[in-house]
N, C-alpha and C positions, 0 to 999 in steps of 0.2 A: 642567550641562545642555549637551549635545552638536546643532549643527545638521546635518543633511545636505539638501542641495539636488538635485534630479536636475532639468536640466532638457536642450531640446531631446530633448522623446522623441517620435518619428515617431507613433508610435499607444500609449496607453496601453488595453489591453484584458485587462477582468474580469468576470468574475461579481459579481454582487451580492449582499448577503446575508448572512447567518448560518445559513443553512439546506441541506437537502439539497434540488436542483432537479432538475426530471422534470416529465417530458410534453415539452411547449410550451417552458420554462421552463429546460429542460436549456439549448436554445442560444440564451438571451438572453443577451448580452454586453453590454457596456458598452464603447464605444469615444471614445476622446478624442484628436484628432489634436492634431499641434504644445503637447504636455502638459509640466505641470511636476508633482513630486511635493517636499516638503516632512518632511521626517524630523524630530522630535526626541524625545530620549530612545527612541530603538527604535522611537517610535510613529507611525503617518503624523497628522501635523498638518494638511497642508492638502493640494489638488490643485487646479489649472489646468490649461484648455485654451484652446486658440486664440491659443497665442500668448503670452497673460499669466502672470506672473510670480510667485510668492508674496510678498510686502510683510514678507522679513525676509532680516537679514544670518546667513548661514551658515558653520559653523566650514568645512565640506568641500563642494565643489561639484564635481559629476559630468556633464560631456556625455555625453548617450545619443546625439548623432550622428546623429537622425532615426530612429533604431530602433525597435524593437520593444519594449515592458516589460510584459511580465505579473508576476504574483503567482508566488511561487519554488513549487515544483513541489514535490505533495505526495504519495509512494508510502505507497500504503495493506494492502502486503501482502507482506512480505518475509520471508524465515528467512537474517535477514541471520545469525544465531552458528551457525558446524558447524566439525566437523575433516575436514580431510583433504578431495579431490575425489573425480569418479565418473567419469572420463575413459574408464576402461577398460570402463564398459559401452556403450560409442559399436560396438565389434563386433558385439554381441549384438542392438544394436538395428538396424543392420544386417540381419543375419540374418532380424530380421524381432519379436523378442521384445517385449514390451508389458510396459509400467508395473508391471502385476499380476504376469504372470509372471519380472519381474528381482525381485521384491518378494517372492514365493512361494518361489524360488529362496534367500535369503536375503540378496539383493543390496539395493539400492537403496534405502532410509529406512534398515534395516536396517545399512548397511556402514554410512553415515552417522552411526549410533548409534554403532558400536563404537569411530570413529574420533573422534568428542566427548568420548566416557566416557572416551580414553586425554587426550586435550591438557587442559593445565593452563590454569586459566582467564586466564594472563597470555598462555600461544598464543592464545588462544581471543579475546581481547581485544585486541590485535595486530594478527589478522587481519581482524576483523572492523573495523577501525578506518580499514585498509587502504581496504576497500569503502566506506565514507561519505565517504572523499575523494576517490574517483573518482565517488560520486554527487551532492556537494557540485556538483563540477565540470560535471557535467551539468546542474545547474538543481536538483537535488532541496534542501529546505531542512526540511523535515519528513519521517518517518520513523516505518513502523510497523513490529519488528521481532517475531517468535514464536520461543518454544522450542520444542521437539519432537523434537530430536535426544538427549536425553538416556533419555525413559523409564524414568526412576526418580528417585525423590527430588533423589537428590545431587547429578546432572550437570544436570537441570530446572534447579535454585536456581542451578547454576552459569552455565551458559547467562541466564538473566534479571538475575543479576547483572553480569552483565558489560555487559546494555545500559545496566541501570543506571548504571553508572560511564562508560560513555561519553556517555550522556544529561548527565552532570553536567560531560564535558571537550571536549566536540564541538562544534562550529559546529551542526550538526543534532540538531534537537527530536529524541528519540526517543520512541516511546509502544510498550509492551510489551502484549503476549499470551500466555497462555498456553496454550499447543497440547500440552500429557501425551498427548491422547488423537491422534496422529499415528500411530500402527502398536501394535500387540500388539508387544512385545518377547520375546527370545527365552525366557526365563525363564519367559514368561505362553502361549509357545505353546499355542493350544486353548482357552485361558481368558482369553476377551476377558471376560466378565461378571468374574473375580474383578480383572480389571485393571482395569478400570472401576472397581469397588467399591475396589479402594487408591487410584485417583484423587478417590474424593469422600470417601473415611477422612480419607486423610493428608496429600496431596498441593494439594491446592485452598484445604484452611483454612490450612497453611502458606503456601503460597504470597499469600494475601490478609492472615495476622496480620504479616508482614515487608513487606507492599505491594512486591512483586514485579512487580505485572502491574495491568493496566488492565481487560485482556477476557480471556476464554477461548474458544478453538477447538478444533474437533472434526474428524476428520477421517471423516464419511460416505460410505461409500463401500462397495462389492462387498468380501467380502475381510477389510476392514476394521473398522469398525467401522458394524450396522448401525442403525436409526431410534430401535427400543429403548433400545440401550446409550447411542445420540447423546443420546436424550431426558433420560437420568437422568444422566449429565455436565453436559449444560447444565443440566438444573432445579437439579443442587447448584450448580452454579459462580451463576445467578443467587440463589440462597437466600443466599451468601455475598455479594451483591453488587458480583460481573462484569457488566459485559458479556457481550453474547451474540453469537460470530461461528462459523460455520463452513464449511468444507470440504464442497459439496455438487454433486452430477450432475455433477464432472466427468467419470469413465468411463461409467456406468451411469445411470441416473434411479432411484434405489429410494427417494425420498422424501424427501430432508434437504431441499431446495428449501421442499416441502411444512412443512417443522419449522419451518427459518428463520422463514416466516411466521406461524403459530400459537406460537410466542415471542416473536415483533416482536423475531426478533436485531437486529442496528443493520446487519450483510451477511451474504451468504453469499457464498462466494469458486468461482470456476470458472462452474458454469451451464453447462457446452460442451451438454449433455447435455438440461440443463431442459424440462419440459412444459408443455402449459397450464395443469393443474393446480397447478404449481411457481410462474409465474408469477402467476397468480392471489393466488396465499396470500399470495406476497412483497408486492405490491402492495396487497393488504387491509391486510399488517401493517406495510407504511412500512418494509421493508429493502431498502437500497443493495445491489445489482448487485456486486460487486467481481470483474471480469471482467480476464482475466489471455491476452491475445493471444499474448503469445513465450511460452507454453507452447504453447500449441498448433502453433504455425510450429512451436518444437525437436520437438516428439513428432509430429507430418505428421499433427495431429487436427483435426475441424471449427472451426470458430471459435463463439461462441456466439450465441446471436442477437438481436445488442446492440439492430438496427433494432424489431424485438415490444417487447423490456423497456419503450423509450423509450415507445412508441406505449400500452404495457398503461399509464403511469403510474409504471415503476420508476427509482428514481434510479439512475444508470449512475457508474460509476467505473474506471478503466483503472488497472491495479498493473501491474509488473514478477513477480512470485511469484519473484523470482532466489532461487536453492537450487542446489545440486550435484548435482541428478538432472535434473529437469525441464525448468528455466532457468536454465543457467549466465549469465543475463545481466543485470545491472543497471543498464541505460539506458533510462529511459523515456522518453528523446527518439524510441527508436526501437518504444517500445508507441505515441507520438504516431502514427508515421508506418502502422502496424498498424491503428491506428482506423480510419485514415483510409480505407486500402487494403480491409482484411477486414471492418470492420463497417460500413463505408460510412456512416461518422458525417461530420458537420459538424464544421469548422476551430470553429466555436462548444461544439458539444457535445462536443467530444475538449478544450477549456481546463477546461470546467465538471468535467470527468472526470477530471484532473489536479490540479485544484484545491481548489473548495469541498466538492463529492462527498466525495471520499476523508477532505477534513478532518474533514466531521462523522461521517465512518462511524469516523473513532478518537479522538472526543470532542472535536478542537480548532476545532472551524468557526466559535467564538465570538472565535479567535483569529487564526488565517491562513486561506489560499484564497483572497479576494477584496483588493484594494485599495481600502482603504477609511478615511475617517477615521477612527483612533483601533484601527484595525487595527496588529497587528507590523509591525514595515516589510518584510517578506520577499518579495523582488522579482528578477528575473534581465532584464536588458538582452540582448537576442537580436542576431545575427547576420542581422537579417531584417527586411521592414521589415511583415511579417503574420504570421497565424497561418497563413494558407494556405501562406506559406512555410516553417512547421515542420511541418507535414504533406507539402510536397511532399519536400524534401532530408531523403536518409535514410544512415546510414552517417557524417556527420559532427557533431564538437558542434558547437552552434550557439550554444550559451553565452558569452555575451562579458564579463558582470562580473554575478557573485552577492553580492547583497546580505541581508546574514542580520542581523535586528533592527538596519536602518541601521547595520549595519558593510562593510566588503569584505571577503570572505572565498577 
């Protein structure tokens, strides 16, 4: 049995809870000055404030230095596995060209594809292993990660298995998705309905008999795939017993907003675009927001409109979406600092959106997001001595020691 001790921590501030928060509820925090936290075996055992001390002797003992300690930072929306980058469409877009048209062109998910299908899943495993330790470093300690770069059986399983295997060697929780239905691939050109139909044949009951994935995503969209096709993906993937996430309004508003809600998916990702209508349904049916700011900054699109969600009753959550077209970025110190600026969220409801949010939009809220007795120990000691100070400094980590199930990592 292992102790760890943290103690002088400036402000120990969380969420509370097991649940996803919205409304009011979004920026209730929990703030405890001059705090101690208490580790053992992985789990938080006890917490003090004001000063007092936990009443045990500890194998390891950590000054926080009057800092800052939240709960370790949980990204709810990544396409952390591909091959290759998209660097060379930064001309084009330039020029002036949109998502759709590098996408039409045969570029953009598409190059993506081609360049998965060729790396071998020990590249593929490599790389992506690269990126969990630079977001390790940032504060991230949980992780949602989606296929969709494959489009077809073989490079799918390849892609999910790999998070697998690092889910099983990584300092970071990973929890998997699966996103087949990301682009019409070339082969199915024209025939999005029969590529749909080998996603609910082949593709989905495999992918659930080997427990591959957690949820399943949909990518709704103009172009893409539209309400219809969204609908009869999702209804097999929950027939199989997925989750339900998808991909919705962010170019267009043609209705997925509206889906999410009338299947009580658990999120729908993007929103830039979202109606009243959209919002409504989500909020009837209890789905998390999963709002993705540094996509919008990289593509110069509206931001979405985080301040309505909160107000309608929707629980809000802030992801990176890092991928090689969109956002090549994986710091959500700096989606932190995006909230603050573009959705004009509170230092309160940009932790709760980082945290317990996103937790329970990928199953784990019963585990991490808040600091709480009997909670993972998963915590990151900041550079700061608030939260208003990780909203204001942007550009640097601020990360000063990540703690991943009362270890240092």
């Amino acid at each position: 049995m292992s102790t760890l001790l943290i103690k002088n921590i400036g402000r120990l501030q969380t969420p509370v809870g097991s649940h996803s928060h919205k409304g009011s509820q979004q920026g209730e925090n929990l703030k405890l000055n001059h705090a101690a936290m208490l580790v053992e075996d992985g789990l938080i055992k006890e917490i003090t404030a004001d000063g007092a001390l936990p009443q045990a002797d500890a194998d390891v003992v950590i000054d926080a230095e009057g800092n800052l300690v939240t709960p370790g930072l949980v990204e709810g929306h990544t396409h952390l596995v591909f091959g290759g980058y998209r660097q060379g469409e930064i001309p084009l877009k330039l020029k002036g060209a949109g998502y759709l048209d590098i996408l039409k062109a045969g570029g953009g998910i598409l190059d993506t594809v081609q360049k998965t299908r060729e790396a071998s899943e020990k590249e593929l495993c490599e790389k992506s292993e690269g990126f969990l330790n630079e977001m390790l470093r940032l504060g991230v300690t949980t992780c949602e990660a989606k296929s969709g770069y494959g489009l077809d059986l073989e490079t799918e399983v390849k892609m999910l298995e790999v998070v697998k295997k690092l889910n099983q060697r990584h300092p970071i929780d990973l929890v998997s998705t699966f996103l087949g239905a990301h682009a019409v691939p070339p082969e199915y050109k024209g025939k999005g309905d029969a590529y749909i139909q080998l996603m609910c044949d082949t593709v989905i009951p495999y992918v659930k008999e080997h427990d591959l994935a957690e949820f399943c995503d949909v990518f709704c969209e103009d172009s893409v795939f539209d309400v219809a096709q969204s609908r009869t993906y999702l209804e097999c993937a929950k027939a199989h017993g997925f989750g339900l996430k998808i991909h919705a309004d962010e170019i267009e508003e043609i209705g997925g907003s509206q889906l999410a809600g009338e299947l009580n998916a658990i999120s729908a990702e993007h929103l830039i675009a979202i109606g009243e209508k959209g919002m409504n349904a989500m909020a009837k049916g209890g789905t998390t927001a999963m709002l993705l700011p540094a996509t919008s900054f990289y593509l110069g699109k509206n931001f979405a409109p985080a301040r309505q969600m909160i107000e309608k009753g929707i629980p809000v959550a802030l992801a990176s979406d890092f991928n090689p077209g969109s956002c090549p970025s994986l710091n959500l110190q700096f989606v932190i600092n995006l909230g603050y600026l573009k959705y004009q969220m509170t230092p309160e409801e940009i932790l709760t959106a980082v945290t317990i949010n996103p937790a329970c939009a990928i199953g784990r809220g019963d585990q991490v997001g808040t600091l709480e007795v009997g909670k993972q120990a998963d915590f990151v000691i900041w550079d700061a001595p608030d939260m208003e100070m990780l909203c204001y400094r942007f550009g640097s980590n601020l990360a000063l020691q990540v703690i991943k199930k009362g270890e240092m990592v």
